[in-house]
C-alpha positions as CSV (number, residue, x, y, z in Angstrom):
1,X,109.4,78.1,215.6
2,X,113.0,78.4,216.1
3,X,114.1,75.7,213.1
4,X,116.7,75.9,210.7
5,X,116.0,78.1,208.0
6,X,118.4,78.5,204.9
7,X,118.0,82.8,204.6
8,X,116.8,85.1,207.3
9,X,115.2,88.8,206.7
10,X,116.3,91.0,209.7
11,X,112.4,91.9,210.1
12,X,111.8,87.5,210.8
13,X,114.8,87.3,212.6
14,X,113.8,90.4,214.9
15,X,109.8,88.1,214.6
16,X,111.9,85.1,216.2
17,X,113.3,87.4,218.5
18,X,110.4,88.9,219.9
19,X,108.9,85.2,219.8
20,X,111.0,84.1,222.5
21,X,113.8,82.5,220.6
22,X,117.3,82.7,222.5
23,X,119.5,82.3,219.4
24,X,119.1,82.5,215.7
25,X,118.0,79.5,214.0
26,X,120.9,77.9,212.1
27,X,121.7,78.6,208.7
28,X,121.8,75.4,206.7
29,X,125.2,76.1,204.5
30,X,124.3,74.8,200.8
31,X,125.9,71.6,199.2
32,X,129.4,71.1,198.6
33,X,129.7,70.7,194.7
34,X,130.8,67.7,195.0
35,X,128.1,66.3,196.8
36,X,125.8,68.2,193.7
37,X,128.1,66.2,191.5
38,X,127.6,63.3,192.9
39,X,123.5,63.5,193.5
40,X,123.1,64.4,189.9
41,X,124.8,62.1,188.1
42,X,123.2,59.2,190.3
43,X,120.0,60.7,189.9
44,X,120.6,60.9,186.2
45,X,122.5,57.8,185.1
46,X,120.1,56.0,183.7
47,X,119.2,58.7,181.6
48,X,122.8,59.0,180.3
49,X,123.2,55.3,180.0
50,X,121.8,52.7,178.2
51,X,121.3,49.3,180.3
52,X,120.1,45.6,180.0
53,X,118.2,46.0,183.0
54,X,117.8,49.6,184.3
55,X,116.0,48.5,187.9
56,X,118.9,46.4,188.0
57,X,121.3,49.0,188.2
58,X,123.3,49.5,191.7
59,X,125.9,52.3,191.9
60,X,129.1,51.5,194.6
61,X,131.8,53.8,195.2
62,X,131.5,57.3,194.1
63,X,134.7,59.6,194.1
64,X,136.1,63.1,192.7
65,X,138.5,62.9,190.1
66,X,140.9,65.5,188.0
67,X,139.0,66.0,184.4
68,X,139.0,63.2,181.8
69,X,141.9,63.9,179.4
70,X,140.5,62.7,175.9
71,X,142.6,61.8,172.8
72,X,142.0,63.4,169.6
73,X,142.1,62.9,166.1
74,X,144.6,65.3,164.4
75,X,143.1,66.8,161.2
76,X,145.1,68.4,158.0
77,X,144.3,71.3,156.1
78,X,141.8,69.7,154.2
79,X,140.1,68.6,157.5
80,X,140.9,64.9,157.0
81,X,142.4,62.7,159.3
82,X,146.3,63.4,159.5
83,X,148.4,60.3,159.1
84,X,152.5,60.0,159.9
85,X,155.1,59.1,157.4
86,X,155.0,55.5,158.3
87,X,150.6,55.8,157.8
88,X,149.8,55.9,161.6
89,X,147.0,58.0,162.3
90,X,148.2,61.1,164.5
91,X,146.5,61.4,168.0
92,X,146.7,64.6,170.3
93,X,145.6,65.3,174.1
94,X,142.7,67.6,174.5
95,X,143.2,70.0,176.6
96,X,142.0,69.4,181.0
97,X,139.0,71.3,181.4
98,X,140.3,73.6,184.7
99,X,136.6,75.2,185.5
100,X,136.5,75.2,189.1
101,X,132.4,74.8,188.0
102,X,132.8,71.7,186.8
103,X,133.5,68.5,188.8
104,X,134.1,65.2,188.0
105,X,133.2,62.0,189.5
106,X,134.2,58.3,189.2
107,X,131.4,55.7,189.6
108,X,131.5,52.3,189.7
109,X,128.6,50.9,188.3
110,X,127.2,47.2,188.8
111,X,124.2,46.2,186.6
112,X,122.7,42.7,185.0
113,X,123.7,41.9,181.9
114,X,122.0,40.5,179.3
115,X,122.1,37.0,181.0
116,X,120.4,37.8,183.7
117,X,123.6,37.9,186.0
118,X,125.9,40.7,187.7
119,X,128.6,41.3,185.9
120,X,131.0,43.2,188.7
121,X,131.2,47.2,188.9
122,X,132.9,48.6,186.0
123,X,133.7,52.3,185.9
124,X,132.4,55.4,184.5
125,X,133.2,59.1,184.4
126,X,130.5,61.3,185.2
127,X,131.0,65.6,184.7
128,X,128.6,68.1,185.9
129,X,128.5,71.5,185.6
130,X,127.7,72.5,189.5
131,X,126.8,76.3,188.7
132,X,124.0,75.1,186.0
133,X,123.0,72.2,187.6
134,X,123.3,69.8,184.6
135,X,125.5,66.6,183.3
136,X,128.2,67.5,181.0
137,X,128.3,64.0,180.1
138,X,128.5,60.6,181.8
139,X,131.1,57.6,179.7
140,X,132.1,54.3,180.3
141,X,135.6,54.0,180.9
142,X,137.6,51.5,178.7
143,X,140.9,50.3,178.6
């Protein structure tokens, strides 16, 4: 009668009381967001993700990291793509995404490949927005 409860009305903790309980029951604190991070973008990998062999999928280490900077196109006035004087094609940093909601993981993912054979972990980004409880997108990191 005295187990851990997550909230506690005053009239059930006064019940517990009254029930013979010596102390309150403990208040289970809620998950860190990383750990929600980290449980929903296991849980929903495969969703994100498309593999040879989905059961074959095995996920290793699992680690915070700052928000993905991503390269962007530059665009002109006319909205095409904006090229320097020597014909390159001009490339920009996006803007970090600083929302203290949103946290980012690093997984290293090992799955079969097309052979039939382990191919070694190779990373991904995964970003979830911890307030909504939903994947803001999980990559494959290239070099």
């Amino acid at each position: 009668m005295c187990s851990k409860i997550q909230r506690l009305s005053l009239a059930a903790f006064l019940g517990l009381l009254a029930a013979g309980c010596s102390k309150p029951p403990a208040i289970v604190a809620p998950p860190a967001p990383l750990d929600i991070a980290k449980a929903l973008c296991a849980q929903d990998l495969k969703l994100h993700v498309a593999f040879k062999d989905p059961a074959s999928v095995t996920i290793g280490r699992v680690e915070q990291t700052p928000s993905p900077r991503r390269w962007n196109l530059e665009k002109d006035q006319a909205g095409n793509v904006a090229k320097d004087a020597s014909g390159d094609v001009v490339w920009s940093r996006a803007p970090d995404d600083d929302d203290p909601k949103h946290v980012y993981v690093l997984m290293m993912i090992n799955a079969k490949n097309s052979f039939g054979g382990y191919g070694g972990e190779e990373p991904y980004n995964c970003g979830v927005d911890v307030e909504a409880k939903k994947i803001l997108g999980i990559e494959k990191i290239t070099s």
